[in-house]
VMD Tcl script that draws the C-alpha trace (Angstrom):
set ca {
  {-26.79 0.94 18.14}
  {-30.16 2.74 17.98}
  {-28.68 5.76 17.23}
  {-26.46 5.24 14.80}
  {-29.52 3.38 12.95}
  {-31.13 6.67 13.06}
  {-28.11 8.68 12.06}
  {-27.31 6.08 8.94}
  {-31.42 6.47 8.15}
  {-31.33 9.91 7.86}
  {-27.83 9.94 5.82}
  {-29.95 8.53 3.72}
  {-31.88 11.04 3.06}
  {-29.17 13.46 2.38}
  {-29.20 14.89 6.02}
  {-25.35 13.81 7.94}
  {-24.36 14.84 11.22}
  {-21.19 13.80 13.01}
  {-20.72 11.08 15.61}
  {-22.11 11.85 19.51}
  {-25.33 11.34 21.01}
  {-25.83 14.96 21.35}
  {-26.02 15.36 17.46}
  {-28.02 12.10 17.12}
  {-30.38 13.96 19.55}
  {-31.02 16.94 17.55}
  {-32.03 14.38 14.54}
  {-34.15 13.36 16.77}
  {-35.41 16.77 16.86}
  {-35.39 17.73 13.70}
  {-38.03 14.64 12.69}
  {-40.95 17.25 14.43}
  {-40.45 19.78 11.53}
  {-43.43 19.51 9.74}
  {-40.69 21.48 6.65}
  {-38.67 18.35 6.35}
  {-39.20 16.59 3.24}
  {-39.35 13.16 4.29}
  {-41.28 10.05 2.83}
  {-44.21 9.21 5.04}
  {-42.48 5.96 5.57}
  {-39.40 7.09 6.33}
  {-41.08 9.04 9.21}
  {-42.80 5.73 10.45}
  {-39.69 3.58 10.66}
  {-37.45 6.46 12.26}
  {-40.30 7.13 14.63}
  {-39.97 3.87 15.87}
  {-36.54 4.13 16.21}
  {-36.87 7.12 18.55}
  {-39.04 6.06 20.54}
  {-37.22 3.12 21.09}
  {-34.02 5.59 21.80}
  {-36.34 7.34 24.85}
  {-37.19 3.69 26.32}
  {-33.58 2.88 26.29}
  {-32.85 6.80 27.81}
  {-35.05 6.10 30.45}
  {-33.90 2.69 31.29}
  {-30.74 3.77 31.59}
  {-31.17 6.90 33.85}
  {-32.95 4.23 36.05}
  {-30.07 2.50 36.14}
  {-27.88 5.30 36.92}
  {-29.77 6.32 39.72}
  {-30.09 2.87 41.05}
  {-26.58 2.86 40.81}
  {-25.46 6.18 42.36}
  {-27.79 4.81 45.05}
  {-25.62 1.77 45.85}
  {-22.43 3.87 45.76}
  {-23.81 6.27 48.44}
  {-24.48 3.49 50.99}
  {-21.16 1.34 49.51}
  {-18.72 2.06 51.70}
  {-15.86 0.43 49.48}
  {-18.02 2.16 46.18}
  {-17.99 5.19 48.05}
  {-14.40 5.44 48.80}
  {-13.44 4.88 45.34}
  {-15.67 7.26 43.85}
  {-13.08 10.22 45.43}
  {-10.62 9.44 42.64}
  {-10.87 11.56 39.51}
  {-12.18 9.30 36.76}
  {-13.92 6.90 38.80}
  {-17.45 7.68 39.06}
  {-20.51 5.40 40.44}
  {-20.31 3.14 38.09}
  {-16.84 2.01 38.08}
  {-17.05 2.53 41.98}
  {-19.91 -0.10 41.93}
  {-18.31 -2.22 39.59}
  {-15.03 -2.48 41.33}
  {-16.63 -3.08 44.86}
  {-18.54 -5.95 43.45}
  {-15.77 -7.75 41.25}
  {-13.32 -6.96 43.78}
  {-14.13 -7.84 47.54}
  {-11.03 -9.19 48.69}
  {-8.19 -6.67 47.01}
  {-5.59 -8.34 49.00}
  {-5.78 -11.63 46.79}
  {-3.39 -9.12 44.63}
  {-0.04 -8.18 45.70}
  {0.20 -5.09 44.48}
  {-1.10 -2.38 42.73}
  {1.28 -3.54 39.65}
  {-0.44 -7.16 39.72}
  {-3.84 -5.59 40.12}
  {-3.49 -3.64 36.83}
  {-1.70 -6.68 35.08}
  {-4.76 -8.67 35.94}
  {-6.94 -5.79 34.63}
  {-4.46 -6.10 31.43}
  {-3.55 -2.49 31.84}
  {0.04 -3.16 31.96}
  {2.35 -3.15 28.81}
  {3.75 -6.76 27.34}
  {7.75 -6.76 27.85}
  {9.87 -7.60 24.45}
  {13.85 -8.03 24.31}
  {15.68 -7.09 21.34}
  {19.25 -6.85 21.78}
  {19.55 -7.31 25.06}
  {17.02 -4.32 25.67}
  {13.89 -4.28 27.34}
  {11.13 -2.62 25.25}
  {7.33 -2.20 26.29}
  {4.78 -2.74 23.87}
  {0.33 -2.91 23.98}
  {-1.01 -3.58 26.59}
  {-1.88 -7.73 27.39}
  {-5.52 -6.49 27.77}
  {-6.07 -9.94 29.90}
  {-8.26 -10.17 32.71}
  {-11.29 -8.59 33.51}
  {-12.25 -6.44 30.14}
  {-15.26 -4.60 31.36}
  {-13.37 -3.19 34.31}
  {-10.56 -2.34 32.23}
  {-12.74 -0.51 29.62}
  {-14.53 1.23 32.54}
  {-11.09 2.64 33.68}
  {-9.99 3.73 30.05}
  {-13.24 5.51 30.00}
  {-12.26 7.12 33.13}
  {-8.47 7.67 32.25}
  {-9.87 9.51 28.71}
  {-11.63 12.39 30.56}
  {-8.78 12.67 32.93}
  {-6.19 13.64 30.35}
  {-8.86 15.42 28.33}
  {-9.37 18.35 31.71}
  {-6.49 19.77 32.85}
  {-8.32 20.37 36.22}
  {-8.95 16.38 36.14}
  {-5.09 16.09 35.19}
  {-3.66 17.87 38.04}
  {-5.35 16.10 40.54}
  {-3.93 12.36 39.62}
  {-0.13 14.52 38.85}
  {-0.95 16.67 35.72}
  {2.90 16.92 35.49}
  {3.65 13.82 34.25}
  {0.55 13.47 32.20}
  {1.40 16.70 30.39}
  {4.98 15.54 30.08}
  {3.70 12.24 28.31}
  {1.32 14.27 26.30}
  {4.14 16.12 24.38}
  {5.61 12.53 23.65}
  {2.38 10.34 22.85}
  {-0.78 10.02 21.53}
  {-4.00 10.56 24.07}
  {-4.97 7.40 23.72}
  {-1.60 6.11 24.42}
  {-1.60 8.44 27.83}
  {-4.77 7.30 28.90}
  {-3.61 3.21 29.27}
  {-0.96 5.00 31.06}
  {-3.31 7.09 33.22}
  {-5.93 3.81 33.55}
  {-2.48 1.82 34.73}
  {-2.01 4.67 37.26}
  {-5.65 4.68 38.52}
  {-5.72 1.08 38.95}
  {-2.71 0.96 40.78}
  {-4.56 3.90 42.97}
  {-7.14 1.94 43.22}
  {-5.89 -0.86 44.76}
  {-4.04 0.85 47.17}
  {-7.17 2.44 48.74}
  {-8.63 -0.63 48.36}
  {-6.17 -2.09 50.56}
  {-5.69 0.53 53.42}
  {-9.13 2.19 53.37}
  {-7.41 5.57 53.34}
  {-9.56 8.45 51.11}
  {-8.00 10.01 47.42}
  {-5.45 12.38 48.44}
  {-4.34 14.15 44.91}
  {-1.46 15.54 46.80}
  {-0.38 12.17 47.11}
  {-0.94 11.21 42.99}
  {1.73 13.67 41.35}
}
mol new
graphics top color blue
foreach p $ca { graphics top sphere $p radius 0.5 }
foreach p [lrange $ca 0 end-1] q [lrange $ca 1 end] { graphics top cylinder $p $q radius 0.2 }
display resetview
């Protein structure tokens, strides 16, 4: 939210960049030049801004590391953290939501509680899939769409949970549609280590 403030501030002034961090950060640059004509005022407030921007920053890299911490002495968090996608966050997240992954069934009733898995119409005496419920825990779910997003944006990501199939569905759907289909996949992955203790084996994922 603080950086799009500072990105809508200076549009503004005439001076639009695109959405990302990155190009928020070079705004963030660009209020040093001396050259730009901006009000004096203008340079207050969006100073404020940005230095609000570097608090958050460095909260947040705390956080991270405090994070990547618990994931190296997790075991559970540690485990997880093999499967492409999954980083320490979602590793950390999903050890402490999840302690006892046999209250599931299966890997299918694991995702359906996550709400990763598609709601089932009948038409005709046909079966069709539709969105997903998106029920159950929504923070873990977005954490895994996250996750499921750079995996069908690398192809080096992609091959290792079965690029085949991802490619295949690619030709077919939109990304965004792939990656609830990759996220489903994951958490179905997920619970299955969960379960058995055994490490990521992308051999296994194709």
């Amino acid at each position: 939210m603080t950086a799009c403030a500072i990105r809508a501030h200076f549009a503004e002034f005439g001076i639009i960049v695109g959405q990302g961090r990155q190009r928020v950060d070079g705004l963030v640059d660009l209020l040093d030049d001396e050259e730009l004509a901006l009000p004096a005022t203008a340079r207050m407030a969006l100073a404020v801004l940005v230095n609000q921007l570097k608090e958050l920053d460095r909260q947040v890299d705390a956080i991270e590391r405090e994070l990547a911490q618990i994931q190296r002495v997790n075991p559970m968090a540690k485990l997880l953290s093999s499967i492409p996608g999954v980083g320490p966050i979602t590793a950390t997240a999903l050890a402490a939501t999840v302690p006892d992954p046999t209250m599931f069934r299966s890997g299918r009733e694991f995702a359906a509680w996550l709400g990763l898995t598609p709601k089932q119409n009948s038409t005709g005496g046909k079966d069709r899939l539709g969105r997903i419920t998106k029920q159950g825990d929504s923070y873990l779910r977005h954490l895994l769409v996250i996750g499921a997003r750079n995996v069908v944006r690398y192809p080096k990501a992609r091959s290792r949970v079965g690029g085949g199939w991802i490619e295949a569905l690619l030709e077919r759907r939109r990304p965004m549609v792939v990656a609830i289909a990759v996220a489903n996949k994951l958490a179905r992955i997920i619970w299955a280590m969960m379960t058995t203790g055994e490490l990521y084996r992308a051999k296994a994922a194709g």
